[in-house]
N, CA, C and O atoms as a MOPAC input file, in Angstrom:
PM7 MOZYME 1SCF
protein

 N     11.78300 1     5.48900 1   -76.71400 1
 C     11.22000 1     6.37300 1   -75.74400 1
 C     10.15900 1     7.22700 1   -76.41500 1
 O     10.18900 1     7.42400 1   -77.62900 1
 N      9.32100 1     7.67900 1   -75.71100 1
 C      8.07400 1     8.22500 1   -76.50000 1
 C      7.51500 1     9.10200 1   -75.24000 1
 O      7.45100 1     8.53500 1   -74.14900 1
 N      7.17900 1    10.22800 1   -75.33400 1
 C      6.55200 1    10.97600 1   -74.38800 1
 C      5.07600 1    11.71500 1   -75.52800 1
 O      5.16200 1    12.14600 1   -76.67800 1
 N      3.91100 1    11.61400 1   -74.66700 1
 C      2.44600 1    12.06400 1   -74.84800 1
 C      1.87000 1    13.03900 1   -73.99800 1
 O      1.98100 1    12.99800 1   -72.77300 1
 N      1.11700 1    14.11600 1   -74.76500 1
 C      1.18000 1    15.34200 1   -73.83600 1
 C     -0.42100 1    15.10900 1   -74.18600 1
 O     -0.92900 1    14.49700 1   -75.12600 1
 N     -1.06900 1    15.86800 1   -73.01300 1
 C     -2.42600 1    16.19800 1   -73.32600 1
 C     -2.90700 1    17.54700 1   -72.32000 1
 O     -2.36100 1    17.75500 1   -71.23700 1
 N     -3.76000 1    18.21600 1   -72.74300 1
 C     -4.09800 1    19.35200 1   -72.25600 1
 C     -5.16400 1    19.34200 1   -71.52300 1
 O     -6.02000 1    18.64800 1   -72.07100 1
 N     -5.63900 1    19.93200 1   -70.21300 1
 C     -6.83600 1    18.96600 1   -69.47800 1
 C     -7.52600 1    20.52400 1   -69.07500 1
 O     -6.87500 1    21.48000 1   -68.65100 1
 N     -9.36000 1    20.49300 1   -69.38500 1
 C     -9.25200 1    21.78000 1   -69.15800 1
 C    -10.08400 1    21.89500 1   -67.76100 1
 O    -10.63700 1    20.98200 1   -67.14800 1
 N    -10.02300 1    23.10900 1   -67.47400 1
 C    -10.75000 1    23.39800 1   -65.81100 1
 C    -11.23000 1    24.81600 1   -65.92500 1
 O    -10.85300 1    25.79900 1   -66.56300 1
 N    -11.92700 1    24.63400 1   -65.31200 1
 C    -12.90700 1    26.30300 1   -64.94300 1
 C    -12.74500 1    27.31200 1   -63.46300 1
 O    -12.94100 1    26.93100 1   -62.30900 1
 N    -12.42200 1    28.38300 1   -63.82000 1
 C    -12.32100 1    29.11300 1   -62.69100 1
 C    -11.04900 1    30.33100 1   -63.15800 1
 O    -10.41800 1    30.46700 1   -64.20600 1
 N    -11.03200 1    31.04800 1   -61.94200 1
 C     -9.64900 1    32.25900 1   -62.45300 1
 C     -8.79100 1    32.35400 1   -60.95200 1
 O     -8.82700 1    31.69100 1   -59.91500 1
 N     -8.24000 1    33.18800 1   -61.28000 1
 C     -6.74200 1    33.20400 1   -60.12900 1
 C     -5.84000 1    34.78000 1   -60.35500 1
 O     -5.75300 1    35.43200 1   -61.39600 1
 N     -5.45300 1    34.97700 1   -59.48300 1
 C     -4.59100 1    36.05700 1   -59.58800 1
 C     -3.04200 1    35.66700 1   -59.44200 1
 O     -2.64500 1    34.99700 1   -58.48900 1
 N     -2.27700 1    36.09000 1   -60.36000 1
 C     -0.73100 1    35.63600 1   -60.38000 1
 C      0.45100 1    36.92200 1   -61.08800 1
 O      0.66200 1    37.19100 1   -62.27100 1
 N      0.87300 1    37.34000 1   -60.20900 1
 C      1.47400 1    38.71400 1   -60.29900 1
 C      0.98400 1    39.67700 1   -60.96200 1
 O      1.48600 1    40.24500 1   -61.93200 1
 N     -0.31100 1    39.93900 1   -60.29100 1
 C     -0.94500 1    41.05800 1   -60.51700 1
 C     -2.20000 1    40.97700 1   -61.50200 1
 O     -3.27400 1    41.57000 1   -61.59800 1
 N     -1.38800 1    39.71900 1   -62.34600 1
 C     -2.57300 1    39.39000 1   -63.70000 1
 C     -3.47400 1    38.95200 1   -63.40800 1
 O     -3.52800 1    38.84100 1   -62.18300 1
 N     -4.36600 1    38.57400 1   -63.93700 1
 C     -5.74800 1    37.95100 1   -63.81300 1
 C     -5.53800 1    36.28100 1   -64.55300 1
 O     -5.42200 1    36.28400 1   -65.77900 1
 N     -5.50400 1    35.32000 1   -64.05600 1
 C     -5.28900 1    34.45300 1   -65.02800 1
 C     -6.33600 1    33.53900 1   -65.06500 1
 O     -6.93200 1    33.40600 1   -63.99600 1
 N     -6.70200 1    32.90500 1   -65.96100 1
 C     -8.59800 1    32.32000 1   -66.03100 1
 C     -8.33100 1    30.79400 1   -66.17300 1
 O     -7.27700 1    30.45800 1   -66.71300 1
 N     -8.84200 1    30.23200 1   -65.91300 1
 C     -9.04500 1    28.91600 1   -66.50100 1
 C     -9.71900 1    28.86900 1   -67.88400 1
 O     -9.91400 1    30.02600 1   -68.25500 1
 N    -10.12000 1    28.03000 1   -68.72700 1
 C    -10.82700 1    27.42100 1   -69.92500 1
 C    -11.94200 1    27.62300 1   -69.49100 1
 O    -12.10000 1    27.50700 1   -68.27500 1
 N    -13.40100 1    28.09700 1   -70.58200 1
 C    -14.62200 1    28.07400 1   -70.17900 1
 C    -14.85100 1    28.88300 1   -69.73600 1
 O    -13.89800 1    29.43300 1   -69.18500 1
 N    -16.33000 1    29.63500 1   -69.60700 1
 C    -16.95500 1    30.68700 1   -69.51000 1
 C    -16.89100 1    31.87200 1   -70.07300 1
 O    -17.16100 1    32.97100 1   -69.58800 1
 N    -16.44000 1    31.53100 1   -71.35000 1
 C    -16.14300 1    32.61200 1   -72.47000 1
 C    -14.59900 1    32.54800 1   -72.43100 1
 O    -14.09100 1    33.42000 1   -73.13700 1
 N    -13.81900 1    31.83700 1   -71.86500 1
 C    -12.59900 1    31.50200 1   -72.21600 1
 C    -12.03200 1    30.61300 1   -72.95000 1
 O    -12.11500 1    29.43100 1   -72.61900 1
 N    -11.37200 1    30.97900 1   -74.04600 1
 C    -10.95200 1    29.78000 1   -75.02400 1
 C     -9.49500 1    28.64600 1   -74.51300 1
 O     -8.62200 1    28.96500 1   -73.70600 1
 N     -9.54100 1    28.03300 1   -74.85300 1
 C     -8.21300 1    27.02300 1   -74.42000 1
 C     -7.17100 1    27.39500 1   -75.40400 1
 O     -7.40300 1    27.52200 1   -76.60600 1
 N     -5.68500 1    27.61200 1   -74.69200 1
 C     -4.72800 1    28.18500 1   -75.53000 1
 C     -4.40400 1    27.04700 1   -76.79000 1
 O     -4.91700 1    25.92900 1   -76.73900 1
 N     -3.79300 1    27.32100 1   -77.55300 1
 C     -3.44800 1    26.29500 1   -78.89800 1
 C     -1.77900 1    25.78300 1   -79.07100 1
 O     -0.88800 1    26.63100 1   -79.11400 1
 N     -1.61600 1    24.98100 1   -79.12000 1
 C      0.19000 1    24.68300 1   -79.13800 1
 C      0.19200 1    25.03100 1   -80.30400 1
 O     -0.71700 1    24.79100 1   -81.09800 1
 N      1.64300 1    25.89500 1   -80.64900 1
 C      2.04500 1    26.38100 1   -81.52900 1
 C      3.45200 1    25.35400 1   -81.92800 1
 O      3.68000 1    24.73200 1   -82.96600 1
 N      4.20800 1    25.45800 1   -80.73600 1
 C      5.49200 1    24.95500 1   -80.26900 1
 C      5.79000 1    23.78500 1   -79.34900 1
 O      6.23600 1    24.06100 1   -78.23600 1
 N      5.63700 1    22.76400 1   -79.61000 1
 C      6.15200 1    21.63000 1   -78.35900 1
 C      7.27300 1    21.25700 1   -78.52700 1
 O      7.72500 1    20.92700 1   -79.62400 1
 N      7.64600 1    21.25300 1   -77.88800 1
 C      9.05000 1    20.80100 1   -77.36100 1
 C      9.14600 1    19.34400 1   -76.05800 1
 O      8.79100 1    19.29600 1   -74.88100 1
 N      9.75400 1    18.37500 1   -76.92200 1
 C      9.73800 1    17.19700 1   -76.26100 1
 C     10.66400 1    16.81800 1   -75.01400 1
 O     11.89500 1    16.82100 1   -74.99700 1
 N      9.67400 1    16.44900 1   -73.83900 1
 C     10.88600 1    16.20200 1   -72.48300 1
 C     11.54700 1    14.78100 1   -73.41200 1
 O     11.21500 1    14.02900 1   -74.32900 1
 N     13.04700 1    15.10100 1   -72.17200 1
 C     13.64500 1    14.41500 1   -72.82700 1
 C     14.24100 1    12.99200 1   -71.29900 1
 O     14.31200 1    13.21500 1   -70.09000 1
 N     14.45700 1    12.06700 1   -71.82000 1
 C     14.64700 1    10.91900 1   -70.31500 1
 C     15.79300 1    11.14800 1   -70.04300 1
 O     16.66700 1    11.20200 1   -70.90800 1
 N     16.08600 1    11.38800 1   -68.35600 1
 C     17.63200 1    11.02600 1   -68.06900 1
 C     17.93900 1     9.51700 1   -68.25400 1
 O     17.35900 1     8.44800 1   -68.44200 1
 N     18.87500 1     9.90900 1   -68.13500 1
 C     20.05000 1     8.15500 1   -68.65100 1
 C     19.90700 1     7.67500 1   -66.99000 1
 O     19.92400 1     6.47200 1   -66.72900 1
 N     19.75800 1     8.77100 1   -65.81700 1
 C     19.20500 1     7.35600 1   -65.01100 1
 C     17.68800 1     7.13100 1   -64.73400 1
 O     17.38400 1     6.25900 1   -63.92000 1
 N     16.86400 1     7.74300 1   -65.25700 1
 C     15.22500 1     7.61100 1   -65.31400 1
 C     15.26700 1     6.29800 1   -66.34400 1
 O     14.77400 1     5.34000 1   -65.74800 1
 N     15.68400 1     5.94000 1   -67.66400 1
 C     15.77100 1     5.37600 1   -67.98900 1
 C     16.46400 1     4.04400 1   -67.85300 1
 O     15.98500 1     3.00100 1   -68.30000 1
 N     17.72200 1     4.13500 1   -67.15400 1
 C     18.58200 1     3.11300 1   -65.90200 1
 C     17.27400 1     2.38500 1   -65.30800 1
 O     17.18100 1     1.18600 1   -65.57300 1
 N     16.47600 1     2.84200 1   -64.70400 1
 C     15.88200 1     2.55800 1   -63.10000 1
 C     14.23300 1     2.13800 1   -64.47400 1
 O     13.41200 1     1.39300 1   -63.93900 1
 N     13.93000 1     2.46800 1   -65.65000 1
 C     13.24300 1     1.99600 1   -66.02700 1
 C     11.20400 1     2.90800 1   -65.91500 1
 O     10.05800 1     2.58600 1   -66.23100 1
 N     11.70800 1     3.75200 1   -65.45700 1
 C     10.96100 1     5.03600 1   -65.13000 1
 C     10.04900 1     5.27500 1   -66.31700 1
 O     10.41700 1     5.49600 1   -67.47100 1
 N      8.38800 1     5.17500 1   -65.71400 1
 C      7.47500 1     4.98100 1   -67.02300 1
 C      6.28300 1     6.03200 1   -65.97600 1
 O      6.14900 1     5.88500 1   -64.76200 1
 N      5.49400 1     7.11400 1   -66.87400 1
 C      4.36100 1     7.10300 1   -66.33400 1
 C      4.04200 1     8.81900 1   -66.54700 1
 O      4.78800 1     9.46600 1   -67.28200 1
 N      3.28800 1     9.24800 1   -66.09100 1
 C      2.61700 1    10.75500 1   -66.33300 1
 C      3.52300 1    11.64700 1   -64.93600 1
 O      3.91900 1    11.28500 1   -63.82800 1
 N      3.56300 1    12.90800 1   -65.67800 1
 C      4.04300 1    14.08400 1   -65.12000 1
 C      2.80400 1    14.87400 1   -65.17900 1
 O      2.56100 1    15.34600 1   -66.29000 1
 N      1.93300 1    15.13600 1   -64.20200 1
 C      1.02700 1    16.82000 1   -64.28600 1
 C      1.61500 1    18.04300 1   -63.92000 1
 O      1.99000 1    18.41000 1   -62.80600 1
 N      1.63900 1    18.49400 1   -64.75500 1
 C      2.38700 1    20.34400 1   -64.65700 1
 C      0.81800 1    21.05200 1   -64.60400 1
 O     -0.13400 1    20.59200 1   -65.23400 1
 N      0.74000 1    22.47600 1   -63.56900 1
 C     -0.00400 1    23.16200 1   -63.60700 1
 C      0.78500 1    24.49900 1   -64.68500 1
 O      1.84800 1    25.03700 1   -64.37700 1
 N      0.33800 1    24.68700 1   -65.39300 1
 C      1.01700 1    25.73900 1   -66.82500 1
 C      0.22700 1    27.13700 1   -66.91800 1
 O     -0.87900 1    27.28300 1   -67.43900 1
 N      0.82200 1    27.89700 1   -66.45800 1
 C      0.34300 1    29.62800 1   -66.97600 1
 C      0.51100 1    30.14900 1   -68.47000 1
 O      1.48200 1    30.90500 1   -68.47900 1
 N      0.02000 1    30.05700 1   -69.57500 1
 C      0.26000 1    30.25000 1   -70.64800 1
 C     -0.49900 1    31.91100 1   -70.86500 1
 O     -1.68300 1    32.24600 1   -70.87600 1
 N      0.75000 1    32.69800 1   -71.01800 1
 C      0.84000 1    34.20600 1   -71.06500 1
 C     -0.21700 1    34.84900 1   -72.12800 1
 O     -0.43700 1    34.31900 1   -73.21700 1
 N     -0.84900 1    36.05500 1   -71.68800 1
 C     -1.42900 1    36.70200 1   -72.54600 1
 C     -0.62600 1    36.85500 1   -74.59200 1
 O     -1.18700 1    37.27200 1   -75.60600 1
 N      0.73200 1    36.33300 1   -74.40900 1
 C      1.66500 1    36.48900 1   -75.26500 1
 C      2.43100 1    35.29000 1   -75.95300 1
 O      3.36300 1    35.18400 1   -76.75000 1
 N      1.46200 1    34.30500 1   -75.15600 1
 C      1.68700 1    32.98100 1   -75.56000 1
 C      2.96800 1    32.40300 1   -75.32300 1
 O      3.75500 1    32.05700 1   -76.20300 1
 N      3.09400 1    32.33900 1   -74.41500 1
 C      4.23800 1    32.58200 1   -73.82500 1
 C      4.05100 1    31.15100 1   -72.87100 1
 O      2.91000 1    30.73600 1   -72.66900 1
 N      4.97300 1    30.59100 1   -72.42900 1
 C      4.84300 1    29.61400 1   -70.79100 1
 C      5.53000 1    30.52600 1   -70.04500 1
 O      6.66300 1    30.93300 1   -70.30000 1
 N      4.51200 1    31.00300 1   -68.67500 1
 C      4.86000 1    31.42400 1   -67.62800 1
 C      5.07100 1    30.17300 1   -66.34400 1
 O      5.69200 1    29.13500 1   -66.57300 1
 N      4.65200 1    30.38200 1   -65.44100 1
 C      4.81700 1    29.23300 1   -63.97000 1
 C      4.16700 1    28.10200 1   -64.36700 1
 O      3.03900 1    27.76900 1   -64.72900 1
 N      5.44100 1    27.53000 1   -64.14700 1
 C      5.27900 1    25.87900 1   -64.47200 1
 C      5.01800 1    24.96500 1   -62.91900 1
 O      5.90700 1    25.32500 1   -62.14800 1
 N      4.32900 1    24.18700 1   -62.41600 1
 C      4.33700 1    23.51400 1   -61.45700 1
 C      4.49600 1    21.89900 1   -61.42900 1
 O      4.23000 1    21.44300 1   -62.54100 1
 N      4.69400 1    21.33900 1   -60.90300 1
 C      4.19400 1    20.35700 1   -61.05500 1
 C      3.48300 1    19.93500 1   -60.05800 1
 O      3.81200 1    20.37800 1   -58.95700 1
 N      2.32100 1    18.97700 1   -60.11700 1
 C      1.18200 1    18.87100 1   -59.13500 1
 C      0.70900 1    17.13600 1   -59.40100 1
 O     -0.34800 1    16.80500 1   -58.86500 1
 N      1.30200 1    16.30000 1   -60.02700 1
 C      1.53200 1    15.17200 1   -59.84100 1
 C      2.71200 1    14.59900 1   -60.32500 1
 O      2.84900 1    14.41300 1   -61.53400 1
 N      3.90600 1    14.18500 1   -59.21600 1
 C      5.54200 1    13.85000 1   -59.65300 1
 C      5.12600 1    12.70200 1   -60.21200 1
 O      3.98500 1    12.37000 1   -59.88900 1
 N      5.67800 1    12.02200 1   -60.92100 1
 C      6.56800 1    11.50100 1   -61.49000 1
 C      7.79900 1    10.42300 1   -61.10700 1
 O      7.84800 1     9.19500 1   -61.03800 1
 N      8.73100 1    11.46300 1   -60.90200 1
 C      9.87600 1    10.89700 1   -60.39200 1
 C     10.79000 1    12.33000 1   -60.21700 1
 O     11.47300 1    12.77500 1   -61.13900 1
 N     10.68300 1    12.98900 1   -58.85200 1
 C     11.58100 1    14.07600 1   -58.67500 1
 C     13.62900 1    13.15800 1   -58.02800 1
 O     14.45600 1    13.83100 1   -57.41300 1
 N     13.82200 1    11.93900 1   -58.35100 1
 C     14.95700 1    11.78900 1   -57.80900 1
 C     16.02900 1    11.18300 1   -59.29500 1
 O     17.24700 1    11.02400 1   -59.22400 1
 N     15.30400 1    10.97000 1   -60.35900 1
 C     16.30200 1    10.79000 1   -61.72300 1
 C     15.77000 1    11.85200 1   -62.71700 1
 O     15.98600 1    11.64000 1   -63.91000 1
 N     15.00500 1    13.12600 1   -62.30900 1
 C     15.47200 1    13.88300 1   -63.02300 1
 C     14.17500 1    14.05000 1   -64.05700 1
 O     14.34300 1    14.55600 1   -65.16700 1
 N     12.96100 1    13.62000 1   -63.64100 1
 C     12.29300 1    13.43900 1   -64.91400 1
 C     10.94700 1    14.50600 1   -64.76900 1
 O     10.34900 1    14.99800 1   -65.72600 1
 N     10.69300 1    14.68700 1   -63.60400 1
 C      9.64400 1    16.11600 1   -63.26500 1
 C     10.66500 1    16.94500 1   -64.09100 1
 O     10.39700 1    17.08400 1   -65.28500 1
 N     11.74800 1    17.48800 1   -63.63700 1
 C     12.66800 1    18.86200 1   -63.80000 1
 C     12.23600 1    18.75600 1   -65.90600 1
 O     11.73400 1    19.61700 1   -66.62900 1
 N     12.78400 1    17.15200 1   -66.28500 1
 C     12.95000 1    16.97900 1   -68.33100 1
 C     11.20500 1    17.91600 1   -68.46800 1
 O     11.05100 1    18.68200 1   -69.41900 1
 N     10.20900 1    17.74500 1   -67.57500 1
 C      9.10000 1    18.09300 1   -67.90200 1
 C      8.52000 1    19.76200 1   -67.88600 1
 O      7.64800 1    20.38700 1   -68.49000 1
 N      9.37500 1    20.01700 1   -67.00200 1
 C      9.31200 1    21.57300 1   -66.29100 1
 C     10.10200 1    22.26900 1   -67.35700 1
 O      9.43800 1    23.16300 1   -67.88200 1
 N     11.58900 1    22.10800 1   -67.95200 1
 C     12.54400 1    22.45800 1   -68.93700 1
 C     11.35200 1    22.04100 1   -70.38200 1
 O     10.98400 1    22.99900 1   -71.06200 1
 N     10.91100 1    20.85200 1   -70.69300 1
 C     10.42600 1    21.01600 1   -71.72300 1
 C      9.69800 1    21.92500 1   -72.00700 1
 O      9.89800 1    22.62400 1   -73.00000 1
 N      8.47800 1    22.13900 1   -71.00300 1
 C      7.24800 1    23.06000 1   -70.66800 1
 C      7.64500 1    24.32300 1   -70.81000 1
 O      6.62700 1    25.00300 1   -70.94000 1
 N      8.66200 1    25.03000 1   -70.85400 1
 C      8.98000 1    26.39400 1   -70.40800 1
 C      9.30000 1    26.89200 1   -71.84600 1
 O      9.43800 1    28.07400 1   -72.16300 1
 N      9.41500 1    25.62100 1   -72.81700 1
 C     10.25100 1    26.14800 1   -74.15000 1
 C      8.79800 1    26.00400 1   -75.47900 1
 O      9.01300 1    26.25500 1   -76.66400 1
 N      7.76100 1    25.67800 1   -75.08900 1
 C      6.59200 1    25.63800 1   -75.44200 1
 C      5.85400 1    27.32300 1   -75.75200 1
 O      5.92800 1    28.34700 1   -75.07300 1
 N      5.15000 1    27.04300 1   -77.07400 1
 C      4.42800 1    28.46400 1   -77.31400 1
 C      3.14100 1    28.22600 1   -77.48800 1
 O      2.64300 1    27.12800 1   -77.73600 1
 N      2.50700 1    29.38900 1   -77.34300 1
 C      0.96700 1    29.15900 1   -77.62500 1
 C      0.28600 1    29.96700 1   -78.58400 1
 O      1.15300 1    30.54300 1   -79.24000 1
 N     -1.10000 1    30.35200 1   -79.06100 1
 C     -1.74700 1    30.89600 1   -79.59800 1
 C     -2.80900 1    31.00100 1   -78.14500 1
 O     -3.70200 1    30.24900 1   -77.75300 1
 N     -2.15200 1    32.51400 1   -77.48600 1
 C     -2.87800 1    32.36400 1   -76.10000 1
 C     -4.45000 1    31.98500 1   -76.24600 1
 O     -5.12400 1    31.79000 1   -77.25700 1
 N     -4.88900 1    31.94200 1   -74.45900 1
 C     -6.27100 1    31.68400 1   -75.35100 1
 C     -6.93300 1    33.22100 1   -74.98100 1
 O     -6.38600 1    34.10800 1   -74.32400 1
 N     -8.35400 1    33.24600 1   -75.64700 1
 C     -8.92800 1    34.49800 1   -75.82400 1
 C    -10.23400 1    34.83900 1   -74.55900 1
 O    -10.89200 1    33.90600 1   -74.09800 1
 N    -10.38000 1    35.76600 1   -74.27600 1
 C    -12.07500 1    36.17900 1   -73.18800 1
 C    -12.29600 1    37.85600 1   -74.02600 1
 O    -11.48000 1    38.75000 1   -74.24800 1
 N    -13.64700 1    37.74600 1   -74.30000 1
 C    -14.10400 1    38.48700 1   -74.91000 1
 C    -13.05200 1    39.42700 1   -75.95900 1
 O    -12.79900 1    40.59500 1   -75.66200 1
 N    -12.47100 1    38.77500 1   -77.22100 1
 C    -11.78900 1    39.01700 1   -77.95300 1
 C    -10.78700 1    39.38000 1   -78.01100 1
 O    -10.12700 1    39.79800 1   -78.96200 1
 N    -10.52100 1    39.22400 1   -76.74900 1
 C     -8.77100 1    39.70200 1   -75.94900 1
 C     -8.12800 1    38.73600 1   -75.28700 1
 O     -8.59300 1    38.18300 1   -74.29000 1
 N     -6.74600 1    38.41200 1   -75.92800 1
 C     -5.95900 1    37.67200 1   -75.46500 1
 C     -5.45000 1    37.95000 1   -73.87100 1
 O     -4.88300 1    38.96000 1   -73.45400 1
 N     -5.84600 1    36.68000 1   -73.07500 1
 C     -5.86900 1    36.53900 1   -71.49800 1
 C     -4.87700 1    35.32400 1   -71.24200 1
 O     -4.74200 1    34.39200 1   -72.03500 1
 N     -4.25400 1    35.44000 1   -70.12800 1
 C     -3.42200 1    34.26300 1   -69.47600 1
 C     -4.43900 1    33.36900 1   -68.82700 1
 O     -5.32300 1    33.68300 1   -68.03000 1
 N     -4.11700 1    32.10100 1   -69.36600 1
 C     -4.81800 1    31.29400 1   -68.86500 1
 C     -4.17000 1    29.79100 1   -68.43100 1
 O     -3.33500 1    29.11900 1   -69.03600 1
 N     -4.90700 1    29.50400 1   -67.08800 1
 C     -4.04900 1    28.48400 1   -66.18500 1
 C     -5.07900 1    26.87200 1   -66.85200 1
 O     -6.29500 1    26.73500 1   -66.98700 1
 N     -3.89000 1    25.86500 1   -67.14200 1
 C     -3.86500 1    24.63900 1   -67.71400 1
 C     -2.99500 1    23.67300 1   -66.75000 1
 O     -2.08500 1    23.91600 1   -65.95700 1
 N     -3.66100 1    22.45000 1   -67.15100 1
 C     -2.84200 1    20.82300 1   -66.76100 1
 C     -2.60000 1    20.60500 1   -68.25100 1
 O     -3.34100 1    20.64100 1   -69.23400 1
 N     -1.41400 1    20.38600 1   -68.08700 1
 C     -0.66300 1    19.33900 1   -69.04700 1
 C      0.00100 1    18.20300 1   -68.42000 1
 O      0.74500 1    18.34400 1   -67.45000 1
 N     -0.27600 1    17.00400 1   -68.99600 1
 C      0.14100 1    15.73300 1   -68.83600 1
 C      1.15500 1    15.25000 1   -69.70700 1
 O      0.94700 1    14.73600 1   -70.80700 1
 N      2.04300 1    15.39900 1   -69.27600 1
 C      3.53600 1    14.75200 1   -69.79900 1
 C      3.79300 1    13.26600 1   -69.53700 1
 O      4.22100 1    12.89700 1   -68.44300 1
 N      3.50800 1    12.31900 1   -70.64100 1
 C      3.68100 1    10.81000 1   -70.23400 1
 C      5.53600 1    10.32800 1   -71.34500 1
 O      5.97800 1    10.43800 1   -72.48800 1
 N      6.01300 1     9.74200 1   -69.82200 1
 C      7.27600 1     8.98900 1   -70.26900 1
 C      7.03000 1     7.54400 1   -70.59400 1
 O      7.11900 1     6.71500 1   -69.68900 1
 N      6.79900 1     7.26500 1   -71.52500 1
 C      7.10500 1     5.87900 1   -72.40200 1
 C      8.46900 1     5.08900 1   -73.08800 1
 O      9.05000 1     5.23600 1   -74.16300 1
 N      8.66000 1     4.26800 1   -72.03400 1
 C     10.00400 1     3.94000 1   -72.79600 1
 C     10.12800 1     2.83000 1   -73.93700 1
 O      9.90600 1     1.82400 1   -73.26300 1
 N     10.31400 1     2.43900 1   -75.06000 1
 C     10.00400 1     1.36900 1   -75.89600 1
 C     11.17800 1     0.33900 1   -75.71600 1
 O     11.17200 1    -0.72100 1   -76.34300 1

C-alpha cells in the first residue's frame, strides 16, 4: 500500500472564523510540511480493492497548525477511506505560510492518493 500527497496551489482569500485566510500567491507563501502523517487503508477499502485520489480543502493555521479539513473530491466515503484522509490531515504540521513577513492562515488542496501494491 502506498499513499502520495501533493500540495496544489490557488489564489484568492476567504474569511473563516473571523480569520482572514489567503490562498498561495500574491505575496503569499505556500505553507511547508514539517509533519506528515500517513492515511492509513481500511481492511475493507482494501477488501473491495479501493485505489485513487482523495482532495481535501486544508486550512493550515497561522501556527502551523491543520485547521478545517474538507474534502472536495471523495474517494470512497462508504469503506472508510475519505475519513483515513481527513484523520491523517488533521495530525499534519506546517511551517505556516507567510504575507508580508507575518505568519497568515492559508487555504490549500492536498491530494491524498491510495495505492495498493
Amino acid at each position: 500500500m502506498r499513499v502520495l500527497l501533493a500540495l496544489v496551489l490557488a489564489v484568492g482569500t476567504a474569511q473563516a472564523q473571523g480569520t482572514t485566510v489567503y490562498k498561495p500567491g500574491n505575496g503569499v507563501s505556500l505553507p511547508q510540511v514539517v509533519k506528515q502523517v500517513k492515511a492509513d487503508y481500511t481492511k475493507e477499502a482494501m477488501a473491495q480493492m479501493i485505489e485513487g485520489v482523495v482532495v481535501l480543502d486544508v486550512v493550515v493555521l497561522s501556527d502551523g497548525a491543520v485547521g478545517d479539513v474538507t474534502v472536495t473530491q471523495s474517494l470512497d466515503a462508504v469503506y472508510g477511506l475519505d475519513q483515513e484522509a481527513i484523520k491523517a490531515m488533521k495530525q499534519w504540521e506546517f511551517k505556516p505560510g507567510m504575507k508580508d513577513g507575518k505568519a497568515v492562515a492559508v487555504r490549500v488542496d492536498v491530494k491524498i492518493r491510495f495505492t495498493l501494491r
